[in-house]
ZAMARGU-4260 file (C-alpha; in steps of 0.2 Angstrom, whole numbers, plus 5000, padded with zeros to 4 digits):
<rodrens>
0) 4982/5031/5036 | 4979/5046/5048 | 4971/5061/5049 | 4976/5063/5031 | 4970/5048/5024
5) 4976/5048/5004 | 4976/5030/5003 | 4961/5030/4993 | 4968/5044/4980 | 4987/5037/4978
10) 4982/5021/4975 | 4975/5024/4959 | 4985/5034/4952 | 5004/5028/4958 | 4999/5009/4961
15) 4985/5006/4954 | 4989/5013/4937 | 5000/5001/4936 | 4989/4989/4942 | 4975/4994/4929
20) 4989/4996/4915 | 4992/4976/4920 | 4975/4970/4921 | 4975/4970/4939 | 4956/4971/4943
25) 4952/4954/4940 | 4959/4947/4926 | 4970/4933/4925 | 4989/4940/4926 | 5000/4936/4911
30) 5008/4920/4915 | 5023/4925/4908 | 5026/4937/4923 | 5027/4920/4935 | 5041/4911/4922
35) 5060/4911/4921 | 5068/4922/4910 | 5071/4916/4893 | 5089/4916/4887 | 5094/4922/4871
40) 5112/4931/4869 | 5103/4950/4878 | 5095/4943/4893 | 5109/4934/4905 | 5108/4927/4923
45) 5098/4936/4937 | 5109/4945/4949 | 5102/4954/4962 | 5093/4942/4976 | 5096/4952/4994
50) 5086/4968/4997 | 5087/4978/5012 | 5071/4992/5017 | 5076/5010/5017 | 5074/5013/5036
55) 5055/5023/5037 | 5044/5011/5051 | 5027/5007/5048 | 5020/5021/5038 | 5005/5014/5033
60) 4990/5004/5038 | 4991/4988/5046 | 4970/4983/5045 | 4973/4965/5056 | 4984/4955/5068
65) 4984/4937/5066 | 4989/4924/5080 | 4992/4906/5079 | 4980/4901/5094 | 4992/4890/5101
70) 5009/4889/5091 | 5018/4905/5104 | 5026/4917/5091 | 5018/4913/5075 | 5010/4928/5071
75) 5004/4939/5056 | 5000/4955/5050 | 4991/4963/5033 | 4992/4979/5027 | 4977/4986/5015
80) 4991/4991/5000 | 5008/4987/5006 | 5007/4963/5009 | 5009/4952/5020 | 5021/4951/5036
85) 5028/4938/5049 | 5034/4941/5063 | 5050/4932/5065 | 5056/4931/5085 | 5072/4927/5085
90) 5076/4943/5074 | 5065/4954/5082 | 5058/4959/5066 | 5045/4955/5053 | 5047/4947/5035
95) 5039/4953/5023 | 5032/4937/5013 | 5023/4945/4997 | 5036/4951/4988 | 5039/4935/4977
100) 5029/4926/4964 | 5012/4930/4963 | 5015/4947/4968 | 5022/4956/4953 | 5014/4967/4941
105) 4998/4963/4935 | 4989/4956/4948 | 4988/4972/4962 | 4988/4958/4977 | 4996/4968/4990
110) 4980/4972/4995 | 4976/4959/5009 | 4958/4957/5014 | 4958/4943/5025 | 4971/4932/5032
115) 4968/4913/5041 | 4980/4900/5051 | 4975/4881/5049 | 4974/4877/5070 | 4978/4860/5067
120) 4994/4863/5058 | 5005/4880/5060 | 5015/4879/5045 | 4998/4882/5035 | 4993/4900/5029
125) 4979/4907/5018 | 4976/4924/5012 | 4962/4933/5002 | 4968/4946/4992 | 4965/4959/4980
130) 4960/4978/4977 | 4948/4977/4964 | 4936/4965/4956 | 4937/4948/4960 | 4951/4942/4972
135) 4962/4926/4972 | 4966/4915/4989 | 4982/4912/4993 | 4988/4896/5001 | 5004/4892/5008
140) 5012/4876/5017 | 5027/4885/5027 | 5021/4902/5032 | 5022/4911/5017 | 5037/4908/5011
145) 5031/4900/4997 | 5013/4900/4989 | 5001/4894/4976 | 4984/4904/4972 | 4966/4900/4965
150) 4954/4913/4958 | 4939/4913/4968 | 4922/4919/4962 | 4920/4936/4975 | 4926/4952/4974
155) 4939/4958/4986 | 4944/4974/4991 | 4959/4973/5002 | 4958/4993/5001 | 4939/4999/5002
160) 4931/5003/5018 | 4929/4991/5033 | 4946/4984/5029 | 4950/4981/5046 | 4934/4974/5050
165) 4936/4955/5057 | 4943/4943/5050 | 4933/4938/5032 | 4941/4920/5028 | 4939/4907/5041
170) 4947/4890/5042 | 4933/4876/5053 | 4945/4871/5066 | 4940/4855/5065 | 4941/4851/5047
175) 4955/4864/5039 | 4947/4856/5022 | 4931/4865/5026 | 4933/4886/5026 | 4920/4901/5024
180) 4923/4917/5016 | 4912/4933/5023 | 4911/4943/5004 | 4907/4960/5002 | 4894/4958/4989
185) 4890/4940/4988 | 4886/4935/5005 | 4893/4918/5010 | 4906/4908/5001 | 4909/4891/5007
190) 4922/4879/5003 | 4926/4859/5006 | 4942/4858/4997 | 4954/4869/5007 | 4948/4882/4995
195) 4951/4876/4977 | 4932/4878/4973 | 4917/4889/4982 | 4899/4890/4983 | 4888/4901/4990
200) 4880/4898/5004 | 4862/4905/5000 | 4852/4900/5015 | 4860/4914/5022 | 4857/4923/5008
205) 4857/4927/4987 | 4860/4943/4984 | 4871/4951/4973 | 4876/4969/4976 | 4884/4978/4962
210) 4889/4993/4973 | 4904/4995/4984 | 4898/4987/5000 | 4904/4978/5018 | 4893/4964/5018
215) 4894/4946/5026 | 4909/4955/5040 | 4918/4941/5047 | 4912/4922/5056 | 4915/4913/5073
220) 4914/4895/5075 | 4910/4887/5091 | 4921/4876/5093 | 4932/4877/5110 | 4944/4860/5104
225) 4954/4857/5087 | 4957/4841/5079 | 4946/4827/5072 | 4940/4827/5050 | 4920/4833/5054
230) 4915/4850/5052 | 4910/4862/5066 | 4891/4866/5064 | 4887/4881/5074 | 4894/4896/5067
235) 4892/4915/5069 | 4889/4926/5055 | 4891/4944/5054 | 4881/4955/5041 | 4883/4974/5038
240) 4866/4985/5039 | 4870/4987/5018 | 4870/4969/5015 | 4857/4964/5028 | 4845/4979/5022
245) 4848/4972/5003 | 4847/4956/5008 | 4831/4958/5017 | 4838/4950/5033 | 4828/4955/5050
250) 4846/4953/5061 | 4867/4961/5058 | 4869/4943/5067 | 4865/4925/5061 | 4869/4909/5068
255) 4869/4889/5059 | 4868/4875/5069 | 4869/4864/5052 | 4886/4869/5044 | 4880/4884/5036
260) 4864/4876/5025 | 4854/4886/5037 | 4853/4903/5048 | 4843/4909/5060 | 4844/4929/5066
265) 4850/4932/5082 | 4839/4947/5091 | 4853/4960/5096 | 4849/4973/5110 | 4836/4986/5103
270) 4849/5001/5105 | 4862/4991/5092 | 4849/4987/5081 | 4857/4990/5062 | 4876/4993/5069
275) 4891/4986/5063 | 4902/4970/5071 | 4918/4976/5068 | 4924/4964/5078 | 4917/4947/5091
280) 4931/4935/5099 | 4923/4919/5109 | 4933/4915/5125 | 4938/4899/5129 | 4924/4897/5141
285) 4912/4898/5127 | 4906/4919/5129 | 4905/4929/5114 | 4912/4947/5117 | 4905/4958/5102
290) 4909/4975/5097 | 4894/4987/5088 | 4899/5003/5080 | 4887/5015/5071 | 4899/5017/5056
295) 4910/5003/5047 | 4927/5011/5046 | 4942/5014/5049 | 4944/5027/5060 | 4927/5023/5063
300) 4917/5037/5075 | 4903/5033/5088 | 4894/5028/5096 | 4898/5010/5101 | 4895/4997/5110
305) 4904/4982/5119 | 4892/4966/5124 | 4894/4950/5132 | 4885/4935/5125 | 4881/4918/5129
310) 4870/4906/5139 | 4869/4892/5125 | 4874/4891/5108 | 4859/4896/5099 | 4853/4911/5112
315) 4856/4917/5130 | 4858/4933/5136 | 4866/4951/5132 | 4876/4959/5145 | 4883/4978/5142
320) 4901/4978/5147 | 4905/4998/5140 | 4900/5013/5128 | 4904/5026/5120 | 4889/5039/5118
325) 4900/5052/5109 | 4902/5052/5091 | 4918/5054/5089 | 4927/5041/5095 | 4920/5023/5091
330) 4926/5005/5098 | 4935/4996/5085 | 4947/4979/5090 | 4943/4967/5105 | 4952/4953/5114
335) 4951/4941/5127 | 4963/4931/5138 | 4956/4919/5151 | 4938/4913/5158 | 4926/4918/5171
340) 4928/4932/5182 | 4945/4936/5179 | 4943/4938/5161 | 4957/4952/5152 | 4947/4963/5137
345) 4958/4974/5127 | 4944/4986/5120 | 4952/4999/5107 | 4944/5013/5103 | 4945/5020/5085
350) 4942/5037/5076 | 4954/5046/5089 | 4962/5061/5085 | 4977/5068/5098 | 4981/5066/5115
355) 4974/5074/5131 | 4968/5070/5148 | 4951/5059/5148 | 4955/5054/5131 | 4951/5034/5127
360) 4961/5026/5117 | 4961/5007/5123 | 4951/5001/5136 | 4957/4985/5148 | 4948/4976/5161
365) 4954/4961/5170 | 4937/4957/5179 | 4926/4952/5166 | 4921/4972/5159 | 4913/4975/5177
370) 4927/4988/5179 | 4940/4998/5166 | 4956/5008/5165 | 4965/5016/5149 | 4981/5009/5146
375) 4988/5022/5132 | 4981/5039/5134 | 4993/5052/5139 | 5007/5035/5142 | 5024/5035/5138
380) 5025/5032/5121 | 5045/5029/5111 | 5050/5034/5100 | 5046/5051/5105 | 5034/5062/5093
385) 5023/5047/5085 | 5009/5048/5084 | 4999/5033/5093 | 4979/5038/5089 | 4968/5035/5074
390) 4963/5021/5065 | 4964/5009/5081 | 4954/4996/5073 | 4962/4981/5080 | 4970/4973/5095
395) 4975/4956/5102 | 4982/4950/5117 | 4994/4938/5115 | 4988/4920/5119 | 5003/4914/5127
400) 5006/4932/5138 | 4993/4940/5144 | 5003/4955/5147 | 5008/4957/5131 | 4996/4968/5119
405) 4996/4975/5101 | 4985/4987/5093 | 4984/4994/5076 | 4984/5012/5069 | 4986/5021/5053
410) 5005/5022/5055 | 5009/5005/5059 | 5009/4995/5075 | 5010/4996/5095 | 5014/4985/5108
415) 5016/4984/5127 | 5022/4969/5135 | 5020/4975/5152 | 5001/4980/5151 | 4997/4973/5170
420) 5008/4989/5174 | 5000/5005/5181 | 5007/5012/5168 | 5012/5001/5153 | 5025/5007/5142
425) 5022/5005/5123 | 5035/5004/5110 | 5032/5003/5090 | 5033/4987/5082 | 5036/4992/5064
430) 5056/4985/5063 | 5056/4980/5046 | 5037/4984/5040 | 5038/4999/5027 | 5021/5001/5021
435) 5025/5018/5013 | 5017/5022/4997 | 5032/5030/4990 | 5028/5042/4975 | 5047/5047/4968
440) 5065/5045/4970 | 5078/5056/4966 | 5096/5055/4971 | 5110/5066/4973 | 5125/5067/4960
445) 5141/5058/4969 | 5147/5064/4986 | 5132/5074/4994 | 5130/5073/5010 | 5113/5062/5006
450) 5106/5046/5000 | 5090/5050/4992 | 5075/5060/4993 | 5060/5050/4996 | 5043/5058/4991
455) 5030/5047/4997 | 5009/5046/5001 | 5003/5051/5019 | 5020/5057/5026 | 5027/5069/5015
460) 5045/5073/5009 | 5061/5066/5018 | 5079/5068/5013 | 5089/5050/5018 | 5107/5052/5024
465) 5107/5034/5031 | 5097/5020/5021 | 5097/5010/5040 | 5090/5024/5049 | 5074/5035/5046
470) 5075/5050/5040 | 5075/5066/5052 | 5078/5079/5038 | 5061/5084/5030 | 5049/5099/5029
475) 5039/5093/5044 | 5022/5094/5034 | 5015/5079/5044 | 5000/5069/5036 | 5003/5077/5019
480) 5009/5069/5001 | 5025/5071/4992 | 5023/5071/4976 | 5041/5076/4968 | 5059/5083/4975
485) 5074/5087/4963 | 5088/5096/4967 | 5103/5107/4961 | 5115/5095/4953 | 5128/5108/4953
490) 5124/5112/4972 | 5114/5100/4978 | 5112/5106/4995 | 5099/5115/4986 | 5081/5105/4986
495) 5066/5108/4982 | 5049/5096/4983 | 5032/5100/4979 | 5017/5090/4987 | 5001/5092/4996
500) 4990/5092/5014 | 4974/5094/5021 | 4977/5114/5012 | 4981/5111/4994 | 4997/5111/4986
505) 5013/5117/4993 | 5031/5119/4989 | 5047/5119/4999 | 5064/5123/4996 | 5082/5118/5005
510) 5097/5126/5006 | 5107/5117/5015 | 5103/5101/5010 | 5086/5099/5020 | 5094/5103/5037
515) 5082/5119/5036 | 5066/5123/5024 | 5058/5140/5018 | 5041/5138/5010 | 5036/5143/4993
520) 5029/5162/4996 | 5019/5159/4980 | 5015/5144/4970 | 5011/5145/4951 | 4994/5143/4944
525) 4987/5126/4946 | 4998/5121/4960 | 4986/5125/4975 | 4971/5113/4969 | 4976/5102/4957
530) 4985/5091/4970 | 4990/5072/4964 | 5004/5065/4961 | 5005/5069/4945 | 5012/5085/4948
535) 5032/5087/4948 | 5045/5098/4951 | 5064/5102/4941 | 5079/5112/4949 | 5090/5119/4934
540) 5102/5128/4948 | 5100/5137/4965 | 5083/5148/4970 | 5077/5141/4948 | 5064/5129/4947
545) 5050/5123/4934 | 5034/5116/4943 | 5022/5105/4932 | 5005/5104/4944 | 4992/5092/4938
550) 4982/5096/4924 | 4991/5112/4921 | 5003/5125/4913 | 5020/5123/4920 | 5028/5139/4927
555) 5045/5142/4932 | 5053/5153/4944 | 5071/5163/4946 | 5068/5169/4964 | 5065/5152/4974
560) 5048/5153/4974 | 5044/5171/4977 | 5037/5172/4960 | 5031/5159/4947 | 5030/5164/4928
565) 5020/5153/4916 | 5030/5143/4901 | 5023/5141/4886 | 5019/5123/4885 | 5001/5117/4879
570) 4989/5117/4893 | 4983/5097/4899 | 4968/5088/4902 | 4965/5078/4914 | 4959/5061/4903
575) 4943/5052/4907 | 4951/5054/4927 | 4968/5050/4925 | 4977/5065/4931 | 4991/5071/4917
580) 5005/5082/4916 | 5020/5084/4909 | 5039/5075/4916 | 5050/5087/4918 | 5071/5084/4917
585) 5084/5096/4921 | 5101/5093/4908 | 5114/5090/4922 | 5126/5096/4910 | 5118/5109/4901
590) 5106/5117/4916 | 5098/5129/4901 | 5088/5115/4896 | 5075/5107/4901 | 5063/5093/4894
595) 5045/5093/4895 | 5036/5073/4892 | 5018/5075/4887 | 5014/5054/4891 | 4995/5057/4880
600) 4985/5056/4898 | 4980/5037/4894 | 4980/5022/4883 | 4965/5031/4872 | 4975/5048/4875
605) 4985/5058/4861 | 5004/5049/4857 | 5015/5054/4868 | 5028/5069/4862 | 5043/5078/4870
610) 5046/5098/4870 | 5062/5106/4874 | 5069/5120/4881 | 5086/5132/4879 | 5082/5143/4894
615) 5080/5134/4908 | 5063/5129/4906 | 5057/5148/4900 | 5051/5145/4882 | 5049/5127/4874
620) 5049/5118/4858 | 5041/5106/4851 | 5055/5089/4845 | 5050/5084/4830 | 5060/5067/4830
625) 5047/5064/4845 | 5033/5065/4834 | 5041/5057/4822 | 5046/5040/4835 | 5027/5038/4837
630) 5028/5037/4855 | 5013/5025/4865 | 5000/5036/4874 | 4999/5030/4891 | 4995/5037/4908
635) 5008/5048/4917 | 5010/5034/4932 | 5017/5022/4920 | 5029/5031/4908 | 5048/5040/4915
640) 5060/5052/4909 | 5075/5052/4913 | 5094/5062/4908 | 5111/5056/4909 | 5120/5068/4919
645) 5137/5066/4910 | 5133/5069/4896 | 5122/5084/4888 | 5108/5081/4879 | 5107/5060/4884
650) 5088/5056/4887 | 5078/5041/4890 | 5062/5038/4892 | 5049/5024/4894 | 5034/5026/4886
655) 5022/5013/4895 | 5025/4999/4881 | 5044/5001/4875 | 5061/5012/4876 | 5069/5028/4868
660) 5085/5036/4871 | 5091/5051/4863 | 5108/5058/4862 | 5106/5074/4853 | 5094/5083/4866
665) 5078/5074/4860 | 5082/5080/4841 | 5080/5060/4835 | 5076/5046/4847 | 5083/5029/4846
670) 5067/5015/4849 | 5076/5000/4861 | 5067/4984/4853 | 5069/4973/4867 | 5054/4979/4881
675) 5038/4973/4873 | 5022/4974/4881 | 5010/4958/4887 | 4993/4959/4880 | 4984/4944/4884
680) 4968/4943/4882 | 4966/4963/4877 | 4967/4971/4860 | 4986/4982/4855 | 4974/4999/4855
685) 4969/4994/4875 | 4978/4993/4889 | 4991/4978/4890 | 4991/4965/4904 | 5007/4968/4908
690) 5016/4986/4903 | 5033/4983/4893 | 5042/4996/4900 | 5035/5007/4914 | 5053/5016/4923
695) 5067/5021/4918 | 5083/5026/4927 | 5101/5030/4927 | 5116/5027/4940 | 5135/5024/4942
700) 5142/5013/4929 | 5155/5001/4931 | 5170/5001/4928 | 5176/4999/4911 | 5160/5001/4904
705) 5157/5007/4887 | 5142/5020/4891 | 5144/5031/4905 | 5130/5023/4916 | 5120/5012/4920
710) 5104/5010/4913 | 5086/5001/4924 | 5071/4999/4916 | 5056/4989/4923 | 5046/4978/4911
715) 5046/4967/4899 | 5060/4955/4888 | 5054/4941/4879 | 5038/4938/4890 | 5048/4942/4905
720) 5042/4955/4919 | 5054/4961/4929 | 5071/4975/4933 | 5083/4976/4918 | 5101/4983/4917
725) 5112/4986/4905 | 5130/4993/4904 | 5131/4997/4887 | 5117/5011/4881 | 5104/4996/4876
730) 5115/4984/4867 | 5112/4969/4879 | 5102/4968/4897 | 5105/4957/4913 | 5088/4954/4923
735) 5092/4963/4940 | 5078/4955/4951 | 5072/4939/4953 | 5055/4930/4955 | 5057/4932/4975
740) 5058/4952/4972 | 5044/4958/4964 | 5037/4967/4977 | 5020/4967/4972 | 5022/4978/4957
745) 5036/4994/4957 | 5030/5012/4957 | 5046/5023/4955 | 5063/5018/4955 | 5081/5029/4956
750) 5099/5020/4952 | 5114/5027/4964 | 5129/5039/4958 | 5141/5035/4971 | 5140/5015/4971
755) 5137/5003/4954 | 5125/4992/4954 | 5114/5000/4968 | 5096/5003/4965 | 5081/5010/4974
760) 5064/5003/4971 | 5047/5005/4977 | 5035/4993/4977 | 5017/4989/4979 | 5017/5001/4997
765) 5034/4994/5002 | 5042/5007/5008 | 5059/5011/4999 | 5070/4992/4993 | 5086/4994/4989
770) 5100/4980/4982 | 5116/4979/4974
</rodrens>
């Protein structure tokens, strides 16, 4: 992201919690998450199959822009936590095409590290991807509609540093059956199966890191046709100063002249010497255009460096086209369009933080580097008020319009189609991309005058009052994290959210439904530096709210955050780094009590135990029939609570493995046999593969029904991952999604009070879904 990047720190704890809960750092995913439901007489037909986004745009990091060099149109984008995209023409939008099977929970593959298009055949699509541990390829035969995958023998880390970094997997243009892949700790894999097996390729090198590294970064062939079954034999290699200094290599660059069996260092100009290659195009007129940075990225500083090579394959001469000498702004993407003296180069320049005269953003020349012009800085940029600096780590210039330019950033994507223009007018080009890392939902009892409250990573609190428009109404934190939001459901034009920036922690309050905001003049103790997400917030009426920050005492207040006054409940631990605090419900019924969900912090925590309070979340106590239920311990990013608002004392809760519901304010608790957890290969005191029931939520029940609403969980019946509903309190359950909606893995969910049927999910950094 931006200027507040927390990618790194949600992803762990909303995401990847879930991931690590399913076994996501490696490990084969539980096959049963791929299958068809099993019928018995409590599992019917799927129901839901169309999903619409909650209008946000963008959001998130999109780390590469993929072309088909010669098919106009076919075009791709990965985002380092939210999938895969393509851009579809007609509609003006782009198609999400990760959401399906192979992207539901347990495997964390929304993490895309690399993507590649066969040039001989522009149906054909592969993909790298993971965030942890060793990665699987994706291989698709109508782009990405549909997919198998392999496991391969590297690690991937669609989400570590140098994500945006060229493009790792690389298809031979001459033989789609032969591909290499640029790892980050094991050198050069090599395949001669269209990537059903891999072997290294030690002549470049054998080492093994064990670290976090960049390593090999990305590969060129030279190879100016397409066609024909033999391989192209002289390739380009780029190597990170960490791998080359392990590795003991003299050179960042390499070239093969045999297929990759051997390579030979490439002397780069002495002021480059043990920089990064973000990024090195080849024209069609056989020059190399190579970009060296000082640091990796994103948002990568200076200084930098853009050369022209060429001469012969295997030498020639280096030419500087443009530098940076400062540090603070660093080159990042590079493109060409054309040959010879009228060559177009789109140079971006990354690690660039506001707007003002003199400012570089993206560099174009259309004579071959000998001269320059910036093309964004101080331009007309729409919508009005985005931000369009930062992590401008990629561009490309359409091959099939040279006018027509796209760049990356944190937030999502730019593009000009008028860039020969003395000023070129930029628009975003995010319709349909929602790569928010979305860390709760709440909605509104029937009939307010909003949707939902979306909390979510990087860009704070907003209130929806149209699912097809992005929200206006928000606190106007900027780069900041919202971690929770809950309002009066008696009044609910009151809000109040807690989250976190650049500062510490933070509160805000709305009294007129989040037209206007007052800050928190105080905030209880804890709530200032112990920032994640784990932290959470409870309205019980107007101006009264309790606040559970991370790892700390809950406090409430009667005064709307003037003053904060500490409950009684246990102090928490943070467990072996997994942030912990306690769920907080407000009885909609009964706003004196509140419930407090202590989860146990991890799979190896204490069990899980409920306390209660009779005055509004003043004093609690602890529910024996909680004790008694022998609830899972599991961490907080995988368990839910959750209250019926009409009906006083109706809880339920998912404990990471399994259901309770309570009817009698958390006195006794029912256990719902049907969620079970996938363990697979790791033992019942461990963490599953697979969580059997992670969320729970209520919403508006049909007609008719015999319980007064509608029950969601996600997790797990007879093998099955997936969205369950039931209209009747437990008895039976109808599988809501499908194997086409599984959106990578889903991180909070909210069911609707004014429509039946409609839910809100959000997935593996996909923004807000919703369906009916």
């Amino acid at each position: 992201m931006q200027a507040f990047s927390t990618r790194s720190a949600i992803l762990p704890i909303a995401i990847a919690a879930l991931v690590a809960a399913c076994g996501g750092s490696g490990s084969e995913p539980g096959t049963a998450t791929l299958t068809a439901a099993r019928q018995d007489s409590n599992v019917r037909a799927a129901q839901a199959s169309t999903w619409n986004s909650v209008k946000f745009g963008g959001g998130g990091y999109v780390t590469g822009l993929i072309y088909h060099p010669t098919s106009p149109n076919v075009l791709y984008a990965r985002t380092d936590v939210g999938g895969a995209y393509r851009w579809n023409q007609a509609a003006s939008s782009w198609t999400p095409i990760t959401d399906g099977v192979g992207f539901g929970a347990g495997q964390g593959d929304h993490c895309i590290e690399s993507m590649a298009v066969d040039t001989n055949n522009d149906q054909k699509l592969y993909m790298v991807a993971g965030c942890s541990g060793k990665g699987r390829l994706y291989i698709s035969n109508d782009r990405g509609t549909n997919w198998t995958s392999v496991p391969v023998p590297f690690v991937v880390k669609g989400n570590d540093a140098g994500r945006a970094i060229g493009e790792r997997l690389k298809v031979d243009p001459n033989n789609s059956q032969w591909m290499f892949y640029a790892s980050r700790q094991d050198g050069l894999y090599e395949s001669w199966d269209g990537g059903q097996n891999w072997t290294q390729r030690t002549g470049l090198s054998s080492t093994h890191l064990t670290s976090s590294a960049i390593g090999v970064e990305h590969l060129v062939f030279e190879a100016p046709t397409t066609g024909g079954t033999t391989g192209t034999w002289i390739a380009y290699a780029a190597v990170a100063p960490d791998y080359a200094n392990a590795a003991g290599l003299t050179s960042t660059l390499y070239v093969t002249g045999d297929g990759g069996g051997s390579w030979t260092p490439v002397a780069v100009p002495s002021a480059v010497a043990g920089y990064h290659i973000p990024h090195m195009v080849r024209s069609a007129d056989g020059y190399y255009y190579v970009v060296f940075n000082k640091d990796a990225g994103p948002g990568a500083g200076g200084t930098s460096y853009l050369y022209k090579f060429g001469g012969n394959s295997h030498g020639g001469t280096w030419t500087l086209l443009n530098t940076t000498a400062n540090t603070w702004g660093g080159y990042g993407g590079v493109s060409v369009h054309g040959t010879g003296a009228t060559t177009r180069i789109a140079l971006s320049v990354s690690g660039t933080w506001g707007d003002w005269a003199g400012q570089h953003m993206m560099k174009l020349s259309d004579d071959n580097g000998a001269t320059w012009r910036e093309i964004v800085s101080q331009k007309p940029h729409t919508p009005a008020g985005n931000e369009y600096w930062g992590w401008l780590d990629d561009v490309e210039i359409d091959p099939n319009n040279r006018d027509h330019i796209m760049y990356v950033f944190g937030g999502g994507i730019w593009e000009t189609t008028n860039a020969s223009a003395a000023t070129p007018s930029w628009t975003m080009k995010v319709n349909n991309l929602e790569e928010t890392v979305t860390m709760a939902i709440v909605t509104p009892p029937a009939g307010a005058s909003y949707q939902l409250i979306n909390s979510a990573g990087d860009v704070g609190t907003w209130v929806q009052t149209d699912l097809a428009t992005k929200a206006t109404r928000g606190p106007a934190t900027g780069w900041s994290n919202g971690n929770s939001a809950d309002m009066a459901w008696s009044d609910s034009q009151y809000i109040a959210v807690a989250g976190a920036d650049h500062s510490g922690g933070f509160g805000f309050s709305s009294g007129d439904g989040g037209s206007t905001w007052t800050k928190f003049a105080s905030l209880p103790a804890g709530a200032a530096t112990n920032t994640s997400n784990a932290s959470n917030i409870v309205v019980t009426a107007r101006n009264k709210a309790v606040f559970a920050p991370a790892d700390s005492v809950p406090s409430y207040t009667t005064d709307n955050g003037a003053h904060w006054t500490a409950t009684n409940l246990p102090a928490l631990a943070p467990v072996s780094g997994f942030p912990r605090s306690y769920k907080l419900a407000a009885d909609r019924k009964n706003p004196n009590k509140v419930y407090a969900y202590d989860s146990g912090g991890a799979w190896w925590g204490t069990p899980g135990k409920v306390y209660v309070s009779t005055d509004g979340g003043h004093t609690f106590t602890l529910s024996q029939g909680s004790v008694s239920a022998n609830l899972r311990a599991n961490p907080f990013g995988v368990t839910t609570m959750t209250v019926n608002p009409n009906a006083e004392g109706d809880i339920w809760l998912a404990d990471g493995n399994t259901v309770y519901h309570s009817t009698d304010s958390g006195a006794t608790w029912t256990k719902i046999n049907n969620f079970a957890s996938i363990w697979g290969t790791h033992d019942t005191w461990s963490y599953p593969d697979v969580q059997g029931a992670s969320f729970v939520t209520l919403g508006k029940a049909a007609a008719g029904a015999p319980y007064s609403a509608a029950v969601y969980v996600v997790g797990v019946i007879n093998g099955q991952w997936g969205v369950w509903q039931s209209d009747n309190a437990g008895s039976t359950w109808t599988r809501f999604n499908d194997d086409n909606h599984q959106f990578g893995g889903i991180g909070a969910i909210a069911g609707d009070w004014n429509t039946y049927g409609r839910l809100y999910i959000a997935g593996g950094a996909r923004g807000i879904q919703y369906a009916n």
